[in-house]
C-alpha positions in Angstrom: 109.0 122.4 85.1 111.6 120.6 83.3 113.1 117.3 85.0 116.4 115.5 84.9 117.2 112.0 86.2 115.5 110.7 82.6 116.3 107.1 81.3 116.4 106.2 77.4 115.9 102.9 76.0 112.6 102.2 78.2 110.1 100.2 76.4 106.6 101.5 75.6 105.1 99.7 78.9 107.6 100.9 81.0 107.4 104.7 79.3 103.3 104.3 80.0 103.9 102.7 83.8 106.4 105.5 85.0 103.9 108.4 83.2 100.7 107.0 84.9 103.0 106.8 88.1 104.5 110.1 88.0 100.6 111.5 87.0 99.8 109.9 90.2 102.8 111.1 92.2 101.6 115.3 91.7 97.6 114.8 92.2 97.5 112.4 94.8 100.6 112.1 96.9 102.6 115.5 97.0 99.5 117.9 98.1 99.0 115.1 100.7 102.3 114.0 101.8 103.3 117.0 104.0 100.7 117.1 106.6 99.8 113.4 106.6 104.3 113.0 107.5 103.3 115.5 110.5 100.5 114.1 111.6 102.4 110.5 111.2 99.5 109.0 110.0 99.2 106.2 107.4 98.2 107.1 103.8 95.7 104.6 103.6 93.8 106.4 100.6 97.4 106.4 99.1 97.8 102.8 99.3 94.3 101.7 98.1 94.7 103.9 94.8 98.2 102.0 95.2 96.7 98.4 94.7 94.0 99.6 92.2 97.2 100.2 89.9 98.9 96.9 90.9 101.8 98.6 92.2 102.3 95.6 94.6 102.5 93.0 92.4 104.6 94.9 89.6 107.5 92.2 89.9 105.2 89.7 90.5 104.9 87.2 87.3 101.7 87.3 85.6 101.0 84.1 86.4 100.4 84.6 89.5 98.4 88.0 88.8 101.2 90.6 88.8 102.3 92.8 85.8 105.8 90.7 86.0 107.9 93.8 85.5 111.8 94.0 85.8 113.7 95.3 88.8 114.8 98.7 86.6 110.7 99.1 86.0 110.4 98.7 89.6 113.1 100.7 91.0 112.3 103.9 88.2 108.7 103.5 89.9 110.4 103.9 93.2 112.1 106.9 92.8 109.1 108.6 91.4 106.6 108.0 94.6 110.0 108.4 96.6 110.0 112.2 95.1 105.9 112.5 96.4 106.6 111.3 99.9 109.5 108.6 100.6 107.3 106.4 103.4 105.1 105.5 101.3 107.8 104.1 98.5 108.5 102.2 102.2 104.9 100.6 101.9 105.9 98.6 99.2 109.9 98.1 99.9 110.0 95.1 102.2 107.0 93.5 100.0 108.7 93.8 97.1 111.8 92.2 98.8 109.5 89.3 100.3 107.8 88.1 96.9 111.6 88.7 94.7 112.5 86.0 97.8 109.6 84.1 97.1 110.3 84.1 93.4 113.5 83.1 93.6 113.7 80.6 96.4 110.1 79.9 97.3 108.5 75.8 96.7 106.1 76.0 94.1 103.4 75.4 97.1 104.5 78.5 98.4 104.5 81.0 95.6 101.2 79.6 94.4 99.7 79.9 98.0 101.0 83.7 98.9 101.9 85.3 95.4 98.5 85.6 94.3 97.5 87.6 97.4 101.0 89.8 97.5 99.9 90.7 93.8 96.8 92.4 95.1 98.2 93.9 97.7 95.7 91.5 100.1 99.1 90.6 102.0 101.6 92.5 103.0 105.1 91.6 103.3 107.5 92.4 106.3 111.5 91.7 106.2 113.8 90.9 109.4 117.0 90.2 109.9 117.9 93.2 112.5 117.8 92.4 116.1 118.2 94.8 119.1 121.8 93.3 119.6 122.8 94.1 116.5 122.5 94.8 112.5 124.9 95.1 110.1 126.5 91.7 111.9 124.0 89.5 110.8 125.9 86.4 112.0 125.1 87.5 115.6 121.4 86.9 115.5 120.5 85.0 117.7 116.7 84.6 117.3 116.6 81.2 117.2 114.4 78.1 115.7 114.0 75.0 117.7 113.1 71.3 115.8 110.1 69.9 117.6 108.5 67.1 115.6 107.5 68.3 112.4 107.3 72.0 113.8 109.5 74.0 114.6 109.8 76.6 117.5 110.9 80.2 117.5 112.0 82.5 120.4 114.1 85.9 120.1 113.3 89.5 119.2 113.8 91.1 115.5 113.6 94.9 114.9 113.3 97.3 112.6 110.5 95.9 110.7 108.6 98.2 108.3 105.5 97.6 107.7 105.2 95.4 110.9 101.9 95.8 112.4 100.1 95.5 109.1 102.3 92.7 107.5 100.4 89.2 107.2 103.6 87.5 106.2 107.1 88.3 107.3 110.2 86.6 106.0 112.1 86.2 109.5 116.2 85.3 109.4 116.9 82.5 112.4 119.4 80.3 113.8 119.0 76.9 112.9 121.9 74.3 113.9 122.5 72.6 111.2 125.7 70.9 112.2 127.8 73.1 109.3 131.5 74.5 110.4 130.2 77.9 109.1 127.7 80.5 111.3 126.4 81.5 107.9 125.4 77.6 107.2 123.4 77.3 110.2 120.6 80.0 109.3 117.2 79.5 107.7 114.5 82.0 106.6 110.8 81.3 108.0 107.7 82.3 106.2 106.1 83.8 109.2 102.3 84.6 108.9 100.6 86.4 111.3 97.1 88.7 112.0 98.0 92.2 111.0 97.7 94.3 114.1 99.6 95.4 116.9 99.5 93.3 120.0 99.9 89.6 120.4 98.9 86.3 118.5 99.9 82.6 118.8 103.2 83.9 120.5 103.8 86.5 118.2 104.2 90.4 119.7 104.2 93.3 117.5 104.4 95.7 120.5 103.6 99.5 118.8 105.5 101.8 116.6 109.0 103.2 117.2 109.1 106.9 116.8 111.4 108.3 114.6 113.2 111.6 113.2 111.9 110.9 109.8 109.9 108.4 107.6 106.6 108.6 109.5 103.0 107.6 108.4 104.9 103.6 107.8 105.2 101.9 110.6 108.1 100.3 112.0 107.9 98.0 115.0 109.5 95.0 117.0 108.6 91.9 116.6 109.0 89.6 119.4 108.5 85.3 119.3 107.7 83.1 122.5 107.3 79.6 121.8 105.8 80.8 118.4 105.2 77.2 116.5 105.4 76.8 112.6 105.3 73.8 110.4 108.4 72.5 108.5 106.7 73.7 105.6 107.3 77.6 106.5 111.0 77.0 105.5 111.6 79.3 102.7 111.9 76.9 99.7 110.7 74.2 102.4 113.4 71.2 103.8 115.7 71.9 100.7 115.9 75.2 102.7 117.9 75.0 105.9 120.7 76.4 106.3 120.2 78.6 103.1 118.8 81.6 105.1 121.7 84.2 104.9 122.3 83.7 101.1 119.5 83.9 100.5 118.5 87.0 102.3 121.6 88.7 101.0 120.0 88.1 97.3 117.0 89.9 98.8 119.6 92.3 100.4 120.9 93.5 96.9 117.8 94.0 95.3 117.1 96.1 98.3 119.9 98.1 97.6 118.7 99.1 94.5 115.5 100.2 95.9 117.2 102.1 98.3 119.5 104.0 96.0 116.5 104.4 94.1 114.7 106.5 97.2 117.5 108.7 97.9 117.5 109.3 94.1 113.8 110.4 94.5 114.3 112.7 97.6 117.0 114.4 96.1 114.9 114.9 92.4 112.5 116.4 94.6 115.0 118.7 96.8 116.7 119.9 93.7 113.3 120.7 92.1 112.1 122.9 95.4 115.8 124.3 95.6 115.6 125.7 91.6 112.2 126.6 91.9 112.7 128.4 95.1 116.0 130.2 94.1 113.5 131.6 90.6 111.0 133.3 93.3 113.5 134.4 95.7 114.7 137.7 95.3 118.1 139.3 97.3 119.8 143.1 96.0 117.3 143.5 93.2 117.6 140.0 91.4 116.6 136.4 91.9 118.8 134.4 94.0 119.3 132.1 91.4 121.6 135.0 89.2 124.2 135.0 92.4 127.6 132.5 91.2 127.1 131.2 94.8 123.5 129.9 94.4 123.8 128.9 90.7 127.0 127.2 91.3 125.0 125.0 94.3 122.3 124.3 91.9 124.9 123.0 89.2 126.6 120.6 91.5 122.8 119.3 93.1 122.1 118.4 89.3 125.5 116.5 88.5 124.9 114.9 91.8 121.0 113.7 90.9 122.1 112.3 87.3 125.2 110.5 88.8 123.4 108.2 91.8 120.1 107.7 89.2 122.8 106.5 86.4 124.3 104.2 88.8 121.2 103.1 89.8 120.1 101.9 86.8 123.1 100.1 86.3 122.9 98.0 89.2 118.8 97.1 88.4 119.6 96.5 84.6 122.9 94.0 85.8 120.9 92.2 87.7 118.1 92.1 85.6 120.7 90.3 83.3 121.0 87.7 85.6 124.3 88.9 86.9 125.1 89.2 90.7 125.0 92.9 91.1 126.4 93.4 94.9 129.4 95.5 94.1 126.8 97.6 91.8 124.5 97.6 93.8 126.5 98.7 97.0 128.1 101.4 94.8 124.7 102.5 94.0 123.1 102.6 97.7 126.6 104.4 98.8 126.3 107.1 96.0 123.1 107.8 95.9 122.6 107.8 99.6 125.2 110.4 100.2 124.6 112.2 97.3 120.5 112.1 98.6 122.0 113.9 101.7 123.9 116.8 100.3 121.6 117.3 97.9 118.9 117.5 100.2 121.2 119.8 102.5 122.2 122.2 99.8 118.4 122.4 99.2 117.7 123.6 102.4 120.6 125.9 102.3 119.0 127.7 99.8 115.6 128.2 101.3 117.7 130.0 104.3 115.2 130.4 107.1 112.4 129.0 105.6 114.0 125.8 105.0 113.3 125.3 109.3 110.0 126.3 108.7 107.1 123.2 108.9 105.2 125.2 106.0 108.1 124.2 103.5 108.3 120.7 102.1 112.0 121.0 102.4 111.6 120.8 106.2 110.3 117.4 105.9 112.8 116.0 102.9 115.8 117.4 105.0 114.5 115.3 108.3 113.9 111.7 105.4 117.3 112.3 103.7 119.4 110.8 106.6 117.6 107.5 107.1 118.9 106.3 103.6 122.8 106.4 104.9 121.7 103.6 107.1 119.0 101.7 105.6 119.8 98.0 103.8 123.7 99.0 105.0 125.7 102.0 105.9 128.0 103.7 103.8 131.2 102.2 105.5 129.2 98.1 105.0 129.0 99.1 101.2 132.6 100.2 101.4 133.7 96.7 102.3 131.4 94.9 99.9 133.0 97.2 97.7 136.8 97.3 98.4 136.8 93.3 98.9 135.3 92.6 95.5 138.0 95.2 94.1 140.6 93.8 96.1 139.6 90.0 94.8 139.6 91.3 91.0 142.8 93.3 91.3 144.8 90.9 93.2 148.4 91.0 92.8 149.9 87.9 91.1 153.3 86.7 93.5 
């Protein structure tokens, strides 16, 4: 079967990486994925073949035993286990996000300590900003961390963690008072570690799994702190980082766009192919359902739509790969693809007609994934302000 979403100018590592990963994708993921979503049960044989290939430690730099690989190699790897089963390119979302933060921001104590052990997939990492109260508003967290000494003590509830009960380290956004005029000032991101395992340890709850629509087999879970204690020294990028927590979570927050954009790209590669393959075997009034204007016209637009959000994609990874801030890029990226992800996962199911609501069709299960990427790492309407405020900053009228 031919495929689209193709990117030139790759270099002969990233060519081999994406092969051995697609290879892997169609023998061990795609006959597996369907009934292990139904049965909401973790791919555990996924995710050992997983850290045998060093999948979690592909950003990580090779001095720290990762194959210190760009976010473009990153996200293109992404999209292609997001086509096999999108929960599982969730197993290594918020751990990638946790070691970029650790790169960038993390003391050289720190990324020496827990890199090593993210490379190999030994920990797992876990990001939280969300609380029950709210989400997109991060300013109104209010989690918050108490000085005591040289410790410090954290109470409040997070949400929305994936990856929560088996996490050993979660990168946790707090209040901090830090006497600055802004709210944004007064934040600061803990290192968290904890036992992996629902239940509770050193006042640290990870109550059970939420159920959900979509994106089963991952877990995502609460996370409640009482009195949980942590040294000074779990400040990402240690003293030098109070008050630092929402910018720096907002660079984690635009890589994590990428990766998101680059899952919706993957579910709707993977709709698209099941919507032109299906529409070949299909047969209505004596020809394929493919030769009908209606149909072929459907599969047209899916394509256009699949090239456009992995181009834009790719544009956002390779900007900030440049060492560019890529938020506008990256929020255009998200907002495309993830829209695009849905009607191209929508059409797709339109086409398989009634079979399309049947369990016994992959499609059933892409159609039920599709929606949680308008909401994750930002709706559509939060990109549309990232967006239309950098526009209206770089096209501003001169008086």
């Amino acid at each position: 079967m031919g495929r689209i979403a193709q990117t030139d100018g790759l270099t002969d590592v990233q060519v081999d990486i994406l092969s051995a990963v697609r290879t892997f994708v169609d023998k061990e993921i795609l006959p597996y994925a369907t009934e292990l979503e139904h049965k909401d049960e973790f791919p555990e044989a996924i995710v050992e073949a997983m850290k045998e290939m060093g999948l979690f430690g592909i950003t990580i730099p090779e001095e720290y035993g990762g194959l210190g690989e760009s976010l473009l190699t990153y996200a293109l790897v992404v999209e292609e286990i997001a086509r096999g089963w999108m929960s599982v390119s969730g197993v290594i979302n918020t751990h990638f996000i946790v070691a970029y933060l650790l790169i960038q921001h993390g003391t050289p104590e720190q990324k020496q300590r827990l890199l090593p052990k993210m490379a190999t997939g030994e920990i797992r990492g876990a990001f939280s900003m969300s609380e029950p109260g709210c989400g997109s508003d991060v300013s109104a967290i209010t989690t918050r961390a108490t000085p005591d000494g040289d410790d410090y003590v954290i109470n409040g509830q997070k949400m929305w963690l994936t990856n929560g009960a088996r996490a050993g380290l979660v990168a946790t956004l707090v209040k901090t008072d830090e006497g600055a005029d802004s709210v944004y000032r007064n934040m600061t991101t803990f290192l968290l570690e904890k036992e992996p395992g629902f239940g509770t340890h050193e006042g640290i709850t990870i109550p059970g799994k939420l159920e959900k629509l979509g994106y089963k087999g991952v877990e995502t879970t609460e996370m409640v702190l009482d009195n949980h204690r942590v040294p000074a020294a779990s400040i990402l990028g240690g003293l030098d980082g109070r008050g630092k927590g929402f910018y720096q979570m907002m660079d984690g927050v635009e890589v994590g766009r990428v990766n998101v954009a680059a899952r919706a790209c993957g579910i709707m590669i993977r709709a698209f192919e099941l919507a032109i393959s299906y529409a070949q075997q299909r047969r209505t009034f004596g020809h394929q359902i493919a030769d009908h204007q209606a149909i072929a016209f459907k599969l047209a637009e899916m394509a256009t739509k699949v090239e456009a959000g992995h181009l834009m994609m790719v544009n956002a990874a390779r900007k900030k790969d440049s060492g560019q801030r890529n938020d506008v890029e990256a929020g255009m990226a998200k907002y495309l693809a993830s829209e695009y992800c849905f009607e191209v996962t929508t059409e797709s199911f339109r086409i398989h007609g009634g079979y399309g609501y049947s369990k016994e069709y992959e499609i059933e299960r892409l159609f039920r994934e599709a929606p949680f990427m308008l909401i994750g790492e930002g709706t559509s309407e939060v990109q549309k302000r990232i967006i239309s405020r950098a526009l209206l900053r770089d096209y501003k009228l001169q008086q």
